[in-house]
C-alpha positions in Angstrom: 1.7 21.8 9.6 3.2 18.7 11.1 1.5 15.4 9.8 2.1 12.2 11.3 2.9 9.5 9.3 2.4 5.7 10.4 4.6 3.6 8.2 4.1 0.0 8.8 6.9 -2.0 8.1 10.0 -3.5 9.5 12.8 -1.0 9.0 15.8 -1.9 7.2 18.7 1.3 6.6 20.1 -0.7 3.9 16.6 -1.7 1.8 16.0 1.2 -1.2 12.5 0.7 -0.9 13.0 1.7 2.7 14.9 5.3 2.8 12.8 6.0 -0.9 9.8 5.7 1.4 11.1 8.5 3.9 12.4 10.7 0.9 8.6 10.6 -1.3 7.2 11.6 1.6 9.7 14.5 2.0 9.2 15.2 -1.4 5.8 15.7 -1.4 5.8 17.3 1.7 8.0 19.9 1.1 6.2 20.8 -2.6 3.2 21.0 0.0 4.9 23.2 2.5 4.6 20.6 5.1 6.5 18.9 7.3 6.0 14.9 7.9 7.1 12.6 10.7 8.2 9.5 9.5 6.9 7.1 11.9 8.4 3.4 11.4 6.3 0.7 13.1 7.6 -2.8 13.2 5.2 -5.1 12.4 5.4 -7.2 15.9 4.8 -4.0 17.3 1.6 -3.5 15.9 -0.2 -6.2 18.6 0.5 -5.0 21.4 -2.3 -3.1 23.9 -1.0 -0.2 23.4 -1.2 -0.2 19.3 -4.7 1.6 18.6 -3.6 4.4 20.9 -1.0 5.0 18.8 -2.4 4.8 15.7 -5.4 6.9 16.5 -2.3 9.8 17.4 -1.4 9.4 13.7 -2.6 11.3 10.8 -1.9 8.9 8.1 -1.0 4.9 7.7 1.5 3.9 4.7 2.0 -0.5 4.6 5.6 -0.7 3.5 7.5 -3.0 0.9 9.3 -5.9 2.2 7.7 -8.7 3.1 7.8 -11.1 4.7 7.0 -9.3 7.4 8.2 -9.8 11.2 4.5 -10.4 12.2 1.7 -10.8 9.6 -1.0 -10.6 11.8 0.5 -7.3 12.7 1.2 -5.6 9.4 -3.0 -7.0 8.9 -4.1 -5.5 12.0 -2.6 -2.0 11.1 -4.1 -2.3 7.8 -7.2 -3.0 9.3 -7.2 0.4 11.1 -6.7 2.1 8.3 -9.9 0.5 6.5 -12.2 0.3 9.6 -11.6 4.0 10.4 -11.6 5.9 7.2 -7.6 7.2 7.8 -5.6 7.9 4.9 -4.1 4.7 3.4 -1.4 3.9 0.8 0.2 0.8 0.5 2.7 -0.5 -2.2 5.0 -3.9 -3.0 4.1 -5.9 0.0 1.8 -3.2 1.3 -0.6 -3.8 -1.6 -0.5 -7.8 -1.2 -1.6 -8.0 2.2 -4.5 -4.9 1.8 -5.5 -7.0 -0.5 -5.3 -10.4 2.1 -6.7 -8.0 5.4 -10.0 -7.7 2.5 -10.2 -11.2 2.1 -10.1 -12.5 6.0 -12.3 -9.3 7.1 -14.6 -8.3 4.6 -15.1 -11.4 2.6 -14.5 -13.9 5.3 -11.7 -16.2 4.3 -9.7 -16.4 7.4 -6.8 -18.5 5.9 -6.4 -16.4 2.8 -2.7 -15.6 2.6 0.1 -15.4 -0.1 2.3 -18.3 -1.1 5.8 -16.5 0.0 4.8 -17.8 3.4 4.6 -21.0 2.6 1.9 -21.4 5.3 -1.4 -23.8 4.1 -4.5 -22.0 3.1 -7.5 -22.7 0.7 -7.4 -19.3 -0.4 -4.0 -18.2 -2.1 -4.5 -14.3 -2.7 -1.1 -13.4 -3.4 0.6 -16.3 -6.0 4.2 -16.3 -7.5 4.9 -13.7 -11.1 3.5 -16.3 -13.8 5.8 -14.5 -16.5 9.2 -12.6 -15.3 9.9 -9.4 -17.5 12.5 -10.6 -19.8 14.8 -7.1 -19.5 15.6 -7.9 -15.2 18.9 -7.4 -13.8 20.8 -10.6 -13.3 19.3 -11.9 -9.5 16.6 -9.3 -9.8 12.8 -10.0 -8.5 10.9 -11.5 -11.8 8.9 -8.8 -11.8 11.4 -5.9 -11.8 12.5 -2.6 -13.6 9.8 0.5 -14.7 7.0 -1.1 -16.7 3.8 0.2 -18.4 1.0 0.6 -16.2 -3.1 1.2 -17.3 -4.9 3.8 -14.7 -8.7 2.6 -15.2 -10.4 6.3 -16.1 -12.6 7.4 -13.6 -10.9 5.9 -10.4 -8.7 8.1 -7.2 -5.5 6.4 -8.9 -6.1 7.8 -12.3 -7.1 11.3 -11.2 -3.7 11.2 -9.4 -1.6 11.5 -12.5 -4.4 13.0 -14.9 -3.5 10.6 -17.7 -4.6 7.0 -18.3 -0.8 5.4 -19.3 2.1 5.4 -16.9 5.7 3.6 -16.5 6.2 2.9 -12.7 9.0 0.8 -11.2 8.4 -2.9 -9.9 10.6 -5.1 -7.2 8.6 -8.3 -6.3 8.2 -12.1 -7.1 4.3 -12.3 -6.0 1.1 -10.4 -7.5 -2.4 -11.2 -7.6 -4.3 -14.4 -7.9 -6.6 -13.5 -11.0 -9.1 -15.9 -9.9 -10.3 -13.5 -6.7 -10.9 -10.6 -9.2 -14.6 -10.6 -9.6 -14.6 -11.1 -5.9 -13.1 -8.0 -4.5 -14.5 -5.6 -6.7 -18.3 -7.1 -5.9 -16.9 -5.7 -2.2 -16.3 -2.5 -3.0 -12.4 -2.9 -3.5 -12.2 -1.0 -7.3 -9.3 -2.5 -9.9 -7.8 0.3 -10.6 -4.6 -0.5 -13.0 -3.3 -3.1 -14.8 -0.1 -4.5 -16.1 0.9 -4.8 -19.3 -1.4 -8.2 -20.2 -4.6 -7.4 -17.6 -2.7 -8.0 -14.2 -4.0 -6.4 -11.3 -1.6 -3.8 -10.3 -3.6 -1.5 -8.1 -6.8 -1.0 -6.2 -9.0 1.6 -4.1 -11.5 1.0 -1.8 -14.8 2.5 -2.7 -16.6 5.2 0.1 -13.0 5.6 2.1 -11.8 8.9 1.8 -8.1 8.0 0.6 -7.2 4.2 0.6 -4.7 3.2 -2.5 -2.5 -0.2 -2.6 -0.3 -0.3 -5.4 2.1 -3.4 -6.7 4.1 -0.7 -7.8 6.3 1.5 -6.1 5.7 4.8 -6.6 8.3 6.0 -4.1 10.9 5.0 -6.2 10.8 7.3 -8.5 9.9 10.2 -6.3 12.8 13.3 -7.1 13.1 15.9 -4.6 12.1 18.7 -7.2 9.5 16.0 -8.9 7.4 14.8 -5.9 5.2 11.6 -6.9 2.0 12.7 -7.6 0.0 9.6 -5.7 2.2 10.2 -2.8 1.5 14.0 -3.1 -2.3 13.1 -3.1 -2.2 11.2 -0.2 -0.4 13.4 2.3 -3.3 16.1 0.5 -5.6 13.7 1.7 -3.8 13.3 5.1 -4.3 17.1 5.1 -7.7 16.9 4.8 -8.4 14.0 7.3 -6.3 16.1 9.8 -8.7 18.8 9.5 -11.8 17.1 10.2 -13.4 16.2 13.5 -13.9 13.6 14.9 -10.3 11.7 14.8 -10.0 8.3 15.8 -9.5 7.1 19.7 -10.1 3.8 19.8 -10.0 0.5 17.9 -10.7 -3.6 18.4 -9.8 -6.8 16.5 
């Protein structure tokens, strides 16, 4: 089986996060027996007419690291897709922040919310600067770097994924989550569903959706050809699954 693979993003050759993206979804593919298409989708790509059509032709949607993005109303609008439809979703880094952002404009209604790395007004800052950098980072690395330990909440998608309740996973960002809009997502059936090291939100899951995961983390990272990620694995099982089912997706509006 061939899956399709919609990665939202701005593609950069050079960017690890980038190629590790195309090679965790190789891994887990081939420890599947499957075959994926990578399918990079610039972000300014992602408004024009043509967009839905080809997002309903895919069997999956992945929101990238590496933000800023070439069009945030784009990367939003792809996310959007993902939620409105019920099509396999995983976002991490800069794929987490702004599933998190596409919640607050579309479900809860704050159409300025945004993060602070765009440096664009708003009344609602989702997305706020790392209070406290890990004190280990490489010289000129993001203050919020390196593997760190990770909580799974029992009982969520995220922790079934890995079968245990305490992980290490690898960080590369300046920006996480404003605490204060906590209590506000999960009342709208977005789950917290791990936590750094002193509470952060690291990762959440939408309730009802048959696989949607954003992650601060990247899990891609420390995907091995031999050792496939096990979130990544169950997303493309979930892409599997979607695949299989009947109706698929043909249209879509803002």
């Amino acid at each position: 089986m061939l899956l399709q693979i919609a990665i939202l993003g701005d593609f950069e050759p050079t960017k690890r996060s980038h190629q590790a993206t195309n090679d965790a979804l190789r891994h887990a593919a081939d420890s599947l027996r499957l075959n994926v298409s990578a399918n990079w989708m610039p972000t300014p790509s992602l408004l024009r007419a043509d967009a839905p059509e080809v997002l309903a032709r895919q069997d999956a949607i992945f929101a990238s690291p590496g933000s800023p993005y070439g069009s945030i109303p784009g990367m939003l609008r792809g996310i959007e897709f993902a939620r409105v439809y019920g099509v396999p979703f995983l976002g991490t880094c800069g794929g987490f922040q702004y599933a998190l952002i596409e919640h607050a404009r579309n479900v809860l209604g704050w159409s300025d919310a945004s993060t602070k790395e765009n440096g664009e007004p708003s009344s609602h800052w989702i997305i706020t600067p790392v209070v406290c950098p890990v004190p280990d980072r490489q010289a000129g690395a993001p203050r919020l770097s390196g593997r760190r330990r990770v909580t799974l909440r029992p009982g969520t998608l995220l922790a079934g994924c890995y079968s245990v309740t305490s992980i290490e996973e690898e960080y590369f960002c300046n920006f996480e989550v404003n605490p204060e809009y906590l209590s506000a997502f999960e009342q709208t059936r977005l789950i917290p569903s791990a936590f750094g090291e002193e509470g952060e939100l690291r990762a959440v899951e939408r309730a009802g959706h048959p696989f949607f995961v954003a992650t601060l983390f990247q899990p891609q990272l420390s995907s091995r050809e031999y050792d496939p990620h096990p979130v990544i694995r169950a997303y493309l099982e979930a892409t599997v699954r979607y695949r299989s089912a009947e109706p698929r997706v043909v249209s879509f509006s803002s």
